[in-house]
BAZADO-690249 format. One record per residue: residue number from 1; residue in one letter; z negated, x, y negated of N, C-alpha, C, O in turn. Coordinates in pm, whole numbers, plus 50000, padded with zeros to 5 digits. Example, Ala and Ser with C-alpha at 12.3 -4.5 7.8 and 13.67 -1.06 7.14 Angstrom:
% residues 2
+-----+------+-------+-------+-------+-------+-------+-------+-------+-------+-------+-------+-------+-------+
: seq : type :  n_c3 :  n_c1 :  n_c2 : ca_c3 : ca_c1 : ca_c2 :  c_c3 :  c_c1 :  c_c2 :  o_c3 :  o_c1 :  o_c2 :
+-----+------+-------+-------+-------+-------+-------+-------+-------+-------+-------+-------+-------+-------+
:   1 :    a : 49220 : 51319 : 50569 : 49220 : 51230 : 50450 : 49220 : 51320 : 50330 : 49154 : 51424 : 50332 :
:   2 :    s : 49292 : 51285 : 50225 : 49286 : 51367 : 50106 : 49213 : 51290 : 49997 : 49196 : 51341 : 49886 :
+-----+------+-------+-------+-------+-------+-------+-------+-------+-------+-------+-------+-------+-------+
***
This chain:
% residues 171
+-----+------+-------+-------+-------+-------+-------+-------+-------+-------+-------+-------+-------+-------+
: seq : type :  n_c3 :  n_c1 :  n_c2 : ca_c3 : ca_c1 : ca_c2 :  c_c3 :  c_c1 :  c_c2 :  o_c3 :  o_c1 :  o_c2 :
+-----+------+-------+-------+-------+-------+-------+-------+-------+-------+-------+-------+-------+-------+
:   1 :    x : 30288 : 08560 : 69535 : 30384 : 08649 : 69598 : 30331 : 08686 : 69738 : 30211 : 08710 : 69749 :
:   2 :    x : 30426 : 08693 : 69865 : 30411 : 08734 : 70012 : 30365 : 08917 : 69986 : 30424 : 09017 : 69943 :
:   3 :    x : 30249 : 08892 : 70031 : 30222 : 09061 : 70029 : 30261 : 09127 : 70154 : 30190 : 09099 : 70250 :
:   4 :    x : 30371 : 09219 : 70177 : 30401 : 09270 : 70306 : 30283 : 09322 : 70369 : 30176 : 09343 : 70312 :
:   5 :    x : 30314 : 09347 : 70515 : 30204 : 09421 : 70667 : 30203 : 09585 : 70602 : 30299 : 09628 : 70538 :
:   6 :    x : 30143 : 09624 : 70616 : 30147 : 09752 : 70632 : 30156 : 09856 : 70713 : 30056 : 09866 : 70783 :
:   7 :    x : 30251 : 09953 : 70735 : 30283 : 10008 : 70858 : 30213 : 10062 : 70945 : 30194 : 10182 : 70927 :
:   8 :    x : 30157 : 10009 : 71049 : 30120 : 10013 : 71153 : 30090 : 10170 : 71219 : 29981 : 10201 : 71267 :
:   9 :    x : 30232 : 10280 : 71209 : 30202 : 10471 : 71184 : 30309 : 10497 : 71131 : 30415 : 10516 : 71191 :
:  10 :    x : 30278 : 10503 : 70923 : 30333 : 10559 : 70842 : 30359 : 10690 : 70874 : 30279 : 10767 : 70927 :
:  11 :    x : 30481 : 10716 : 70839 : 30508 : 10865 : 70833 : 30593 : 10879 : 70681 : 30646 : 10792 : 70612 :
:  12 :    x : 30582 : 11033 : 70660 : 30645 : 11095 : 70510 : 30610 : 11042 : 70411 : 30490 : 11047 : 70384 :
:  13 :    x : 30688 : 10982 : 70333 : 30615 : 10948 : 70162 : 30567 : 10836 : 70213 : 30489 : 10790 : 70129 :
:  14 :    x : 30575 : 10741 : 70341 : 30537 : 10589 : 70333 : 30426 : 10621 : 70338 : 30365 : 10571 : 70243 :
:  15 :    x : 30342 : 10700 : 70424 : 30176 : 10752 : 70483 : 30137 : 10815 : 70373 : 30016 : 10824 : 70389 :
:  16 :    x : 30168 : 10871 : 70255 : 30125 : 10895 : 70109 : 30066 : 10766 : 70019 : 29957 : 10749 : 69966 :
:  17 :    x : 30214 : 10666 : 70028 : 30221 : 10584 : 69960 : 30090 : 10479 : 70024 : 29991 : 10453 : 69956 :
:  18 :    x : 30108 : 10431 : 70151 : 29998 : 10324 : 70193 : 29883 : 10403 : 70140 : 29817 : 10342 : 70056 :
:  19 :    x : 29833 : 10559 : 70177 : 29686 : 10577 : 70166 : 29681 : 10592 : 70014 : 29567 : 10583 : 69968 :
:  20 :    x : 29761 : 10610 : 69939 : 29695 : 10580 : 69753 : 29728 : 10384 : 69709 : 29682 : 10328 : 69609 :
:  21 :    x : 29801 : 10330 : 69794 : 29795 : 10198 : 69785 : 29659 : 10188 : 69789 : 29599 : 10166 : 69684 :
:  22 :    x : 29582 : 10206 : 69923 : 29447 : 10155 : 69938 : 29342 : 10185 : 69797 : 29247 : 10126 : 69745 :
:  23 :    x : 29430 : 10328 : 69768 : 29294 : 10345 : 69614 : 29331 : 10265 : 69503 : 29268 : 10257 : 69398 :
:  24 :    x : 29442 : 10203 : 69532 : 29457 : 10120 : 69379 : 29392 : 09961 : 69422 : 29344 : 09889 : 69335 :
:  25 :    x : 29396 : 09930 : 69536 : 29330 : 09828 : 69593 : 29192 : 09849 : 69532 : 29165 : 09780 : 69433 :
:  26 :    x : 29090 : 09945 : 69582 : 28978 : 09986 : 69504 : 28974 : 09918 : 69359 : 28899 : 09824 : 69331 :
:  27 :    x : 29071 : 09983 : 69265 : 29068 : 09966 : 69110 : 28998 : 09768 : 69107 : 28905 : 09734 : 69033 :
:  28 :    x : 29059 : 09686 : 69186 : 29000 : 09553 : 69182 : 29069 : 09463 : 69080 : 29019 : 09361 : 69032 :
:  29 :    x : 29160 : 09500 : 69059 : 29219 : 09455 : 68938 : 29398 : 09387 : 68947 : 29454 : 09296 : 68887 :
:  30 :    x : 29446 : 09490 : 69057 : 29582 : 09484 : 69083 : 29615 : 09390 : 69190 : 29616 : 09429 : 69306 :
:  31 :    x : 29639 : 09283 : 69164 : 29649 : 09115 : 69308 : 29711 : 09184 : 69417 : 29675 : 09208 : 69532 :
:  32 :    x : 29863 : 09223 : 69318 : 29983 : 09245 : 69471 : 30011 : 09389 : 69496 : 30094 : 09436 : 69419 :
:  33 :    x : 29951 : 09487 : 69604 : 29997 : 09588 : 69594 : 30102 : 09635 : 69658 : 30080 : 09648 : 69779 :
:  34 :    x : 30223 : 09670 : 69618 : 30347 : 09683 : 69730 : 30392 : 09793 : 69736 : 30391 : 09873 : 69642 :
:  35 :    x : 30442 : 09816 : 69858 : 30526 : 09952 : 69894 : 30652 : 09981 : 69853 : 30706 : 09887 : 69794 :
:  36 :    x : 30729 : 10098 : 69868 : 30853 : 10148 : 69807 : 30923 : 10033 : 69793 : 30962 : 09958 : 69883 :
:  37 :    x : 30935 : 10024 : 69698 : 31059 : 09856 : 69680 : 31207 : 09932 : 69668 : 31209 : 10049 : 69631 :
:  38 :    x : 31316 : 09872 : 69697 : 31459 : 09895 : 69719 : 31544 : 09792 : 69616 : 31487 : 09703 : 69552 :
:  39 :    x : 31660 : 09813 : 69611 : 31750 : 09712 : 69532 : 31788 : 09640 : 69592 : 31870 : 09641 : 69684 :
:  40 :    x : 31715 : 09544 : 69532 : 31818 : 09444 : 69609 : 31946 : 09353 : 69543 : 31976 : 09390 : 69429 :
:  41 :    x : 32006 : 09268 : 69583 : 32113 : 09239 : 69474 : 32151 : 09093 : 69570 : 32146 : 09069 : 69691 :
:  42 :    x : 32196 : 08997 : 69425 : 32296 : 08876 : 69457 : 32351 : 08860 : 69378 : 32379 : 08954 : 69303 :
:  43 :    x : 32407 : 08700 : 69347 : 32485 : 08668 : 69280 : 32475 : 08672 : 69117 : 32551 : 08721 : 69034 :
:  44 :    x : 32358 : 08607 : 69105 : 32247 : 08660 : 68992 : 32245 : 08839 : 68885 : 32252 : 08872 : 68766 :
:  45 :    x : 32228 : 08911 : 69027 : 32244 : 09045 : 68952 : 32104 : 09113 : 69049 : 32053 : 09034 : 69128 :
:  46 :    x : 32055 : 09232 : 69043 : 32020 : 09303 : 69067 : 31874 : 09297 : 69085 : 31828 : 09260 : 68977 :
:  47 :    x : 31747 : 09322 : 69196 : 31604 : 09277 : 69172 : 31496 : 09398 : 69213 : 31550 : 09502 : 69176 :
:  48 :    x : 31411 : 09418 : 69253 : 31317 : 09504 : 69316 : 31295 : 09414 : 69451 : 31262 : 09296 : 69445 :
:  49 :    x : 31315 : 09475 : 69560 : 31260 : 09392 : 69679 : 31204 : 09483 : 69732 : 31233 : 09599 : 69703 :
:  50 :    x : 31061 : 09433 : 69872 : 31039 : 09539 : 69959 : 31044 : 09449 : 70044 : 31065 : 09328 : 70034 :
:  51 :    x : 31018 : 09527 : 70148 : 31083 : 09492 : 70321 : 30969 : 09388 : 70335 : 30879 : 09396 : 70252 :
:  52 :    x : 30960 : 09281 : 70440 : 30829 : 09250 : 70442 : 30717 : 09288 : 70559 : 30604 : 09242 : 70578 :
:  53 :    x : 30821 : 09428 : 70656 : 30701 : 09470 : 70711 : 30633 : 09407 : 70865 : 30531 : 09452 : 70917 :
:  54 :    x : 30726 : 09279 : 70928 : 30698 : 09260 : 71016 : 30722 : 09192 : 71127 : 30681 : 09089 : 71181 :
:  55 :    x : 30829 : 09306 : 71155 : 30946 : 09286 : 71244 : 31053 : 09223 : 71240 : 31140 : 09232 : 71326 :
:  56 :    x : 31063 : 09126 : 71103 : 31169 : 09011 : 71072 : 31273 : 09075 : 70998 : 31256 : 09197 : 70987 :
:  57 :    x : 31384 : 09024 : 70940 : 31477 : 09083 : 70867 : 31445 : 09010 : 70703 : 31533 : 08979 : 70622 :
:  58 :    x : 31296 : 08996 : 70683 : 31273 : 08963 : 70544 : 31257 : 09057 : 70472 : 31216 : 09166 : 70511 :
:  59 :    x : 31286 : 09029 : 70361 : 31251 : 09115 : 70200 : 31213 : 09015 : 70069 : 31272 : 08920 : 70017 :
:  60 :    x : 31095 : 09080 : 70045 : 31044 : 09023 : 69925 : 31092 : 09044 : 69845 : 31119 : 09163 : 69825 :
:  61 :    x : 31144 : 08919 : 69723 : 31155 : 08924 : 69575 : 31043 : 08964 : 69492 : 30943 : 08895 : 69474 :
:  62 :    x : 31069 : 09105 : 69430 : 30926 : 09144 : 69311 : 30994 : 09073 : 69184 : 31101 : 09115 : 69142 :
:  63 :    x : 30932 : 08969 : 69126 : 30940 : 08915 : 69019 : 30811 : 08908 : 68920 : 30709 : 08919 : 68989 :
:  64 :    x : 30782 : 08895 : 68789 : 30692 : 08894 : 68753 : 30602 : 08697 : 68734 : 30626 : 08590 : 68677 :
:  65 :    x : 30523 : 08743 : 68802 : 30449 : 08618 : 68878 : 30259 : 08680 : 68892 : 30215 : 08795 : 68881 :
:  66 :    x : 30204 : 08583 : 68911 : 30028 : 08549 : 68943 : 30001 : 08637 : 68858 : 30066 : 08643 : 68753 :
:  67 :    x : 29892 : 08727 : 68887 : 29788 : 08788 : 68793 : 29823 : 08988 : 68798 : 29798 : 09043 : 68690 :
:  68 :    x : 29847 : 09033 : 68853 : 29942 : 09145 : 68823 : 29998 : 09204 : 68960 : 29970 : 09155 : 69069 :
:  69 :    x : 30068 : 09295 : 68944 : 30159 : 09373 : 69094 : 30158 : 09455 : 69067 : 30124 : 09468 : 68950 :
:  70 :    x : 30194 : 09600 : 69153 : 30262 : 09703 : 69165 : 30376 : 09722 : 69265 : 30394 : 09660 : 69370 :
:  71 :    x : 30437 : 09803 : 69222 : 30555 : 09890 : 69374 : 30564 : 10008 : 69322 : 30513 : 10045 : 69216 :
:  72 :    x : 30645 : 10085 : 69411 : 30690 : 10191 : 69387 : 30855 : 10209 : 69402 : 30940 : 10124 : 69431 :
:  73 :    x : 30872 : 10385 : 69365 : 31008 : 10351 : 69378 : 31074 : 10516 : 69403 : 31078 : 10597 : 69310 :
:  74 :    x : 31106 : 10537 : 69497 : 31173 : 10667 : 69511 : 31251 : 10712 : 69375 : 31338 : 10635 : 69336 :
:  75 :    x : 31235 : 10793 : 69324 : 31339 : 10857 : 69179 : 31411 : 10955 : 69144 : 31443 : 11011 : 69039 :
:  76 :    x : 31437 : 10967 : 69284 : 31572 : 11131 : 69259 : 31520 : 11174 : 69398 : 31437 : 11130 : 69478 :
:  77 :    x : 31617 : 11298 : 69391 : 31642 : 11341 : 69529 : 31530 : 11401 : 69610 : 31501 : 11508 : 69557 :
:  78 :    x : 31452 : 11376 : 69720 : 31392 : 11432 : 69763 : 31377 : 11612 : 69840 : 31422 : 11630 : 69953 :
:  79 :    x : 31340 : 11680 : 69795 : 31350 : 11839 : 69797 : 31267 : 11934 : 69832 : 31157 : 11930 : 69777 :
:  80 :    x : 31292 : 12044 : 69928 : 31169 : 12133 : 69979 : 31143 : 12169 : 69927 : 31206 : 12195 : 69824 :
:  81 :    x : 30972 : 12218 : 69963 : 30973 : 12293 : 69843 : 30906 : 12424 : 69872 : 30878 : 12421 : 69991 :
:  82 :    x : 30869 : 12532 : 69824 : 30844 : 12681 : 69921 : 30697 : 12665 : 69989 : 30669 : 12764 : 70057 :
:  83 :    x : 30585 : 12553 : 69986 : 30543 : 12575 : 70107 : 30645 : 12463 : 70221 : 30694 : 12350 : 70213 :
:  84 :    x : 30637 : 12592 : 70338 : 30690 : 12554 : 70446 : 30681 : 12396 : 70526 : 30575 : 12354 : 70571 :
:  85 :    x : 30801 : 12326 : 70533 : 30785 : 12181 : 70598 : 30700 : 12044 : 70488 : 30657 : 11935 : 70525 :
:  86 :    x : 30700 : 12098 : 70360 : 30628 : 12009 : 70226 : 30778 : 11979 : 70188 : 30882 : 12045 : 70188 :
:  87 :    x : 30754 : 11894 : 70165 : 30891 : 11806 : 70067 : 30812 : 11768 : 69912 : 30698 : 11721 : 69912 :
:  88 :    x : 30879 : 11791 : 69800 : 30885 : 11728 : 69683 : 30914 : 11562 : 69668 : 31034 : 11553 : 69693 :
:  89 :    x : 30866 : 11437 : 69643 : 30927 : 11306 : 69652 : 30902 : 11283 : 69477 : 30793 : 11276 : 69419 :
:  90 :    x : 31038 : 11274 : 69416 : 31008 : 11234 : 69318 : 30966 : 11078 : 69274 : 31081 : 11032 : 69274 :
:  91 :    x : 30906 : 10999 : 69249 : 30845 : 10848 : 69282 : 30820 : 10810 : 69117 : 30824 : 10891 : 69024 :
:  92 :    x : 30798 : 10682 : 69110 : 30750 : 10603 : 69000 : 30650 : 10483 : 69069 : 30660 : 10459 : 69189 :
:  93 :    x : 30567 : 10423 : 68997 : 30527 : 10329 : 69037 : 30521 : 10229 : 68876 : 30476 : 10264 : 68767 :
:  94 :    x : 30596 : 10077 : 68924 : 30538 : 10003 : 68810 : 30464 : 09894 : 68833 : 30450 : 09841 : 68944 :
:  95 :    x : 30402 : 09848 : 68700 : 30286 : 09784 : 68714 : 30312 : 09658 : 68572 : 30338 : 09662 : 68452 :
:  96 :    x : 30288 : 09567 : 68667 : 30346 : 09448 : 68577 : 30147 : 09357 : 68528 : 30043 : 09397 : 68581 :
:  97 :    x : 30149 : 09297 : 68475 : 29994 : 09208 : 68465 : 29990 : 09114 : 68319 : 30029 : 09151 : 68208 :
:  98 :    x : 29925 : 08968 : 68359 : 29905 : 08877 : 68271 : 29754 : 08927 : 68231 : 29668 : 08945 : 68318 :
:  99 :    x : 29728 : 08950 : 68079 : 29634 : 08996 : 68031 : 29527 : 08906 : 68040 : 29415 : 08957 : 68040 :
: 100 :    x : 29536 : 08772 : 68050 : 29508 : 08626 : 68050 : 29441 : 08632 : 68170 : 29340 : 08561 : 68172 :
: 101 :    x : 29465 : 08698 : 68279 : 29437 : 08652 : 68385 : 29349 : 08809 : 68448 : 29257 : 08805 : 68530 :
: 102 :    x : 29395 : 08910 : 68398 : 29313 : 09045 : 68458 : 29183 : 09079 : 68487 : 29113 : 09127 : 68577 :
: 103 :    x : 29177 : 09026 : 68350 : 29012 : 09051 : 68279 : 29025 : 08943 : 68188 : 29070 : 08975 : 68078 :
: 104 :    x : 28996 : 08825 : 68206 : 28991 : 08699 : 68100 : 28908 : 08748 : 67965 : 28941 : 08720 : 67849 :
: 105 :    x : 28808 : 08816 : 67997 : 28697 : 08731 : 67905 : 28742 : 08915 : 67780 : 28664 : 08949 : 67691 :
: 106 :    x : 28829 : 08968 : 67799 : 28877 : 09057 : 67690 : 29002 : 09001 : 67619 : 29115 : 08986 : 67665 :
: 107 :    x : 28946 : 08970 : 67479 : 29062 : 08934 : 67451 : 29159 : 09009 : 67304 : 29192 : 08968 : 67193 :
: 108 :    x : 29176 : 09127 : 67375 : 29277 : 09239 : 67331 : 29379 : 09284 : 67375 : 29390 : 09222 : 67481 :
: 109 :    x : 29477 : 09363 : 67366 : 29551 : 09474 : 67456 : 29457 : 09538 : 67506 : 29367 : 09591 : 67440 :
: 110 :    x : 29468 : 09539 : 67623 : 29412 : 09622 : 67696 : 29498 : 09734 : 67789 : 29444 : 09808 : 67871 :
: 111 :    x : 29619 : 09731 : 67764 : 29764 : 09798 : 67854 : 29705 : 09935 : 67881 : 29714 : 09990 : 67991 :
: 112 :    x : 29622 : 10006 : 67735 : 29601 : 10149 : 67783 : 29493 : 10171 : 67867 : 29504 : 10265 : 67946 :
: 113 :    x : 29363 : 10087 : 67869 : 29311 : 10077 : 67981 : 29352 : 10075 : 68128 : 29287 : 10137 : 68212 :
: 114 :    x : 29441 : 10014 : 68152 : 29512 : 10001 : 68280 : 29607 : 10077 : 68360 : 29653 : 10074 : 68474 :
: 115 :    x : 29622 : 10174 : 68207 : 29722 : 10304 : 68241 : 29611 : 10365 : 68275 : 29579 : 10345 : 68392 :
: 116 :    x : 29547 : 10425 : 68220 : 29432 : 10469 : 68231 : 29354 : 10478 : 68395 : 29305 : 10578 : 68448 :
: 117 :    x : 29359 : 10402 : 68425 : 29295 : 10340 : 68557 : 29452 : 10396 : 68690 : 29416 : 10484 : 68767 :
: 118 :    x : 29554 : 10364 : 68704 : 29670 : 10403 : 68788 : 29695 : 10548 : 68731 : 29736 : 10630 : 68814 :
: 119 :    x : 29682 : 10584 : 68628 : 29724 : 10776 : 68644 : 29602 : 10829 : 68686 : 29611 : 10939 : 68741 :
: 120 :    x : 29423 : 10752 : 68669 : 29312 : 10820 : 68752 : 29354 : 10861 : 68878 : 29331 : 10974 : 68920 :
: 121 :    x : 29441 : 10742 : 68965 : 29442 : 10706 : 69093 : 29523 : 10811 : 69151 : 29507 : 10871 : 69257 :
: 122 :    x : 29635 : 10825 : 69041 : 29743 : 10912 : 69087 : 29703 : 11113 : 69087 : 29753 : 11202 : 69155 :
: 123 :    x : 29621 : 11116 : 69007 : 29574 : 11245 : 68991 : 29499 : 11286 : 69115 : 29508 : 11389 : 69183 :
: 124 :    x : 29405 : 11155 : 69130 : 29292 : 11213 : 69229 : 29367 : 11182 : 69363 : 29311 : 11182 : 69473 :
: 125 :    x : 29497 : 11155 : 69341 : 29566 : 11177 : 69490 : 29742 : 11274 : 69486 : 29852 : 11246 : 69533 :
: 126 :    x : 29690 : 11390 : 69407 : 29765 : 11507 : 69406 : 29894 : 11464 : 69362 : 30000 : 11517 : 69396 :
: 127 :    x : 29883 : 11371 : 69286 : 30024 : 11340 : 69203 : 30022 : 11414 : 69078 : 29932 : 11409 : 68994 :
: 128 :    x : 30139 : 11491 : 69070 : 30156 : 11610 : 68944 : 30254 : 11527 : 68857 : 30283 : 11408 : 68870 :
: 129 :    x : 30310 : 11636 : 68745 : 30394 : 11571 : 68681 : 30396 : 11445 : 68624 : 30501 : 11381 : 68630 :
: 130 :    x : 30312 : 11405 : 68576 : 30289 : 11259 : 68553 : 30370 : 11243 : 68387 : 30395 : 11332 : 68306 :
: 131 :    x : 30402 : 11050 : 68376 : 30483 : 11016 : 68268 : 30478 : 10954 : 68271 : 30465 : 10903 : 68383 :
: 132 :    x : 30483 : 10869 : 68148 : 30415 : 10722 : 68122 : 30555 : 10658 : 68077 : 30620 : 10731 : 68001 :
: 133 :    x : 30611 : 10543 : 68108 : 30731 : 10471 : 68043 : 30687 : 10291 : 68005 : 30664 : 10196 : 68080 :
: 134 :    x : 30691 : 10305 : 67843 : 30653 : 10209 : 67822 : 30784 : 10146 : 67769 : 30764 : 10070 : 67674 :
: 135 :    x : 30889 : 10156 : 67800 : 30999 : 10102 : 67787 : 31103 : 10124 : 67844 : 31136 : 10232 : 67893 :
: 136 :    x : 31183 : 09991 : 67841 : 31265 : 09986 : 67964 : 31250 : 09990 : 68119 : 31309 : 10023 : 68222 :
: 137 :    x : 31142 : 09939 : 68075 : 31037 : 09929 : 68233 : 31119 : 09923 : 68370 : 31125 : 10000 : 68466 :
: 138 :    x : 31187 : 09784 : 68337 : 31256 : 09742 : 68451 : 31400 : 09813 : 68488 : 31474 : 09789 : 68584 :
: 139 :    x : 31417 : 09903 : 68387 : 31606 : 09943 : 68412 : 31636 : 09961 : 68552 : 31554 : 10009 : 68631 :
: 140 :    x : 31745 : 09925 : 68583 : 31824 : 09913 : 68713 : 31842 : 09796 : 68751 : 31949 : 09747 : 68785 :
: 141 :    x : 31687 : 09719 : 68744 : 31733 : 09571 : 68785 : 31731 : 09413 : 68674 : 31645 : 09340 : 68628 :
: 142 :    x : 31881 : 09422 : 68672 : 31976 : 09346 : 68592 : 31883 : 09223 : 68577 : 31863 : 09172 : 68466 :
: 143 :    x : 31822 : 09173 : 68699 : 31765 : 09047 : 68637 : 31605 : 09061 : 68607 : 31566 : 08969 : 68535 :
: 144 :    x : 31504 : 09152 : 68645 : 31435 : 09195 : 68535 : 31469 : 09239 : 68398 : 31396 : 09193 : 68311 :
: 145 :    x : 31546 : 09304 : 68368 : 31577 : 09360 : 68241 : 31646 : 09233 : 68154 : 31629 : 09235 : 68032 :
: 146 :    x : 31709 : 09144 : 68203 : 31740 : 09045 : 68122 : 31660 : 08935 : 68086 : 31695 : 08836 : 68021 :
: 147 :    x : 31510 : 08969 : 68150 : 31344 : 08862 : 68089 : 31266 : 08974 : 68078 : 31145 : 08953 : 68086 :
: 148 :    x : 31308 : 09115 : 68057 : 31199 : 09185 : 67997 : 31128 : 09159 : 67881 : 31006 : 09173 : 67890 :
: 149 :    x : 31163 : 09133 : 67796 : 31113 : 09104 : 67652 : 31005 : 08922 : 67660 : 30908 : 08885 : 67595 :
: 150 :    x : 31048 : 08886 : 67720 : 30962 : 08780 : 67752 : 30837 : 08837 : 67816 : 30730 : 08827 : 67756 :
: 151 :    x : 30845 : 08901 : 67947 : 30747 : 08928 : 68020 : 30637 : 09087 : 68006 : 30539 : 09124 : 68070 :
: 152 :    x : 30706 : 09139 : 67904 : 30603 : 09291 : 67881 : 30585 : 09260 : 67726 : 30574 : 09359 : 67654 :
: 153 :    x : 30581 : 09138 : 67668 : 30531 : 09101 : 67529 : 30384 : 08998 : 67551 : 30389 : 08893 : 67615 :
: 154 :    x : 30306 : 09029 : 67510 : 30149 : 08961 : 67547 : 30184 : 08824 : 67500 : 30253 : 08774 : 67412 :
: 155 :    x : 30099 : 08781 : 67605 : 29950 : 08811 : 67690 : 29988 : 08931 : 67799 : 29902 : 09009 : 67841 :
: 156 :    x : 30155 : 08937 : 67847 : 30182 : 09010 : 67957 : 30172 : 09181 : 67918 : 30118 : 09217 : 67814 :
: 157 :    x : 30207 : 09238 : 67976 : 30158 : 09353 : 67995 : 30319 : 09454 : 68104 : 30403 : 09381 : 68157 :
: 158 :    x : 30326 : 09536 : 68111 : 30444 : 09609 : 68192 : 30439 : 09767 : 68156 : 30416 : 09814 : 68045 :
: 159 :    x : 30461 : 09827 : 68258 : 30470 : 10031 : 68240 : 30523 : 10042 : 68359 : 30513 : 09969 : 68458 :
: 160 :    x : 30614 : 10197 : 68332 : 30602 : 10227 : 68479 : 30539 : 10390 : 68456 : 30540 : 10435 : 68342 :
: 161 :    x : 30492 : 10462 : 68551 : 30426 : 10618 : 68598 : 30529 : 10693 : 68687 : 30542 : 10680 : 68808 :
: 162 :    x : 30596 : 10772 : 68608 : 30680 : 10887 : 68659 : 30564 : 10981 : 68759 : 30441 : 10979 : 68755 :
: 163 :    x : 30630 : 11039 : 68823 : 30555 : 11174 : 68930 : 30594 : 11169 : 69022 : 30653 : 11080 : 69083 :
: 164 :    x : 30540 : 11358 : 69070 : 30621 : 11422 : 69198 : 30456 : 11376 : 69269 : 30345 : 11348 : 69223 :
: 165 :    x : 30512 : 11388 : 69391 : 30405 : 11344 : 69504 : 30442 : 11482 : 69592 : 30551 : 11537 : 69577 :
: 166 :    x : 30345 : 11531 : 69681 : 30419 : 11603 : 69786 : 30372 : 11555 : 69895 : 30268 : 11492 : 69912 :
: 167 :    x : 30463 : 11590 : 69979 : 30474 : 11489 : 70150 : 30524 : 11580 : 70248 : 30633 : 11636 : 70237 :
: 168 :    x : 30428 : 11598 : 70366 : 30473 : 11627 : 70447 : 30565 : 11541 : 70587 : 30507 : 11448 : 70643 :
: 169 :    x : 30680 : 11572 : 70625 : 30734 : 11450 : 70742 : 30657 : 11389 : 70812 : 30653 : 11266 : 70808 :
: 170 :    x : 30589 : 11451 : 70880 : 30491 : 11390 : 71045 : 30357 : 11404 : 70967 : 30256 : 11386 : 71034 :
: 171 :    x : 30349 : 11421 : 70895 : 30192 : 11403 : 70805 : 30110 : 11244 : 70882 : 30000 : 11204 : 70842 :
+-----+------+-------+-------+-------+-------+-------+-------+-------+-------+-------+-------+-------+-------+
***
């Protein structure tokens, strides 16, 4: 998979999102790390895309492919909140991975390990509210959800992590 540029001077949830990208980069484990993905849609039905970030009018297809991914995903309305000029971003991030390929030489489920490891990431970067969804991973997009059962049944692996983030605009 094309891993998008990264923005050059993030602002609001994107300048949240790139600097806890970099800590899941850390974890060593996650191939593709991607930014807010959007809907995208064709003839087909419905997908996760993100922009690709550099200057072109491309967007990446998130499909489940290589050795694991993430994105994120805006999840309801964004809202002030009483400290002054802080916004509430409600967000998810999911996380797709071939067990086969993560950590070869374990040969178990290892899914709660890996949760384990992305809600560390998310805590120690002031993400509250946290929620684990181990089903229906993909809802919204029609053509994930119609190879879900293929692809979050092992060796593969799939979750997504509910949570509020807080963000300042010009942060």
């Amino acid at each position: 998979m094309i891993t998008p540029d990264n923005f050059t001077s993030p602002t609001f949830y994107n300048k949240r999102v790139q600097e806890i990208n970099e800590k899941f980069d850390d974890l060593g484990w996650i191939e593709t790390i991607l930014p807010v993905a959007r809907v995208g849609q064709d003839e087909q039905g419905t997908y996760p895309e993100v922009y690709k970030n550099d200057g072109s009018r491309v967007n990446i297809r998130v499909m489940p492919e290589g050795e694991s991914w993430l994105f994120w995903r805006i999840e309801g309305e964004i809202t002030e909140t009483e400290i002054e000029d802080w916004y509430n971003v409600p967000m998810s991030v999911t996380v797709w991975a071939d067990l086969t390929k993560v950590y070869p030489a374990k040969n178990y489920d290892y899914t709660a390990e890996l949760m384990k490891d992305v809600i560390g990431v998310l805590k120690m970067n002031s993400c509250n509210d946290i929620r684990i969804n181990v089903d229906n991973i993909f809802e919204g997009f029609s053509e994930l959800e119609k190879i879900e059962k293929q692809n979050t049944m092992l060796p593969y692996t799939a979750f997504k992590v509910f949570f509020n983030i807080l963000s300042f605009p010009c942060y």
